[in-house]
C-alpha positions, 0 to 999 in steps of 0.5 A, spaced: 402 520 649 395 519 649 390 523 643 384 523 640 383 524 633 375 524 629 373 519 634 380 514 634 383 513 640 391 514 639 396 511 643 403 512 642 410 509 645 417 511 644 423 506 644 430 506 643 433 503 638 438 502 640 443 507 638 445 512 642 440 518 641 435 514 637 427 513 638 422 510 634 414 510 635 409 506 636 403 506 635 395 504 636 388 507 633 383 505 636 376 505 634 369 503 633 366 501 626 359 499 624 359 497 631 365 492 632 371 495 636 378 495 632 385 496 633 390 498 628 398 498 629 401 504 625 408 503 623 413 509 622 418 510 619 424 514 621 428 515 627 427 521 632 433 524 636 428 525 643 422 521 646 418 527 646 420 528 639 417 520 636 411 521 641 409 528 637 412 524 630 407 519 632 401 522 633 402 527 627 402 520 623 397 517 625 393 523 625 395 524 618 393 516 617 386 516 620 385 523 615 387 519 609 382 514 610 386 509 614 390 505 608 395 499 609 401 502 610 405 495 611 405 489 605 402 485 612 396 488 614 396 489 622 388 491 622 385 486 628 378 485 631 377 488 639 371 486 642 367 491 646 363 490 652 356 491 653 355 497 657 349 494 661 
C-alpha cells in the first residue's frame, strides 16, 4: 500500500510474524529536504490480526509521524541519505 502525505511519499508492507493470524508493518517516508533526498524506515508497534489491517495501521502511523515533526522513534536512528537524479 502506497500514499502520499504533506509532500512524503509513504510506502507500507505487511509481514507475517510468524503466528498464526498476525501481521506486522513495514514502512518507508520518502521525501525531499532542502534539496536532498531521505528515506526513513518506520518502526511500528503492534501486531495486527489481517494484511489489510497492518497497511492501514501503518499508513495511519507514518501520517501521524510525519504531523509529529518526524521524531526518532528508535534508540537507533534509521534516517538515510537517497540521492536524487537531476532531471535534465
Amino acid at each position: 500500500m502506497n500514499g502520499t502525505h504533506k509532500g512524503h511519499s509513504i510506502i507500507v508492507s505487511a509481514a507475517r510474524t510468524g503466528k498464526l493470524r498476525e501481521w506486522k508493518s513495514r514502512v518507508k517516508v520518502i521525501w525531499s529536504d532542502d534539496g536532498h533526498g531521505k528515506v526513513s524506515t518506520l518502526d511500528v508497534n503492534g501486531v495486527f490480526r489481517e494484511r489489510a489491517e497492518a497497511e492501514r495501521g501503518g499508513l495511519t502511523f507514518a501520517k501521524k509521524w510525519i504531523d509529529d515533526g518526524k521524531p526518532d522513534h528508535s534508540p537507533e536512528k534509521h534516517e538515510g541519505l537517497v540521492l536524487l537524479a537531476d532531471s535534465e
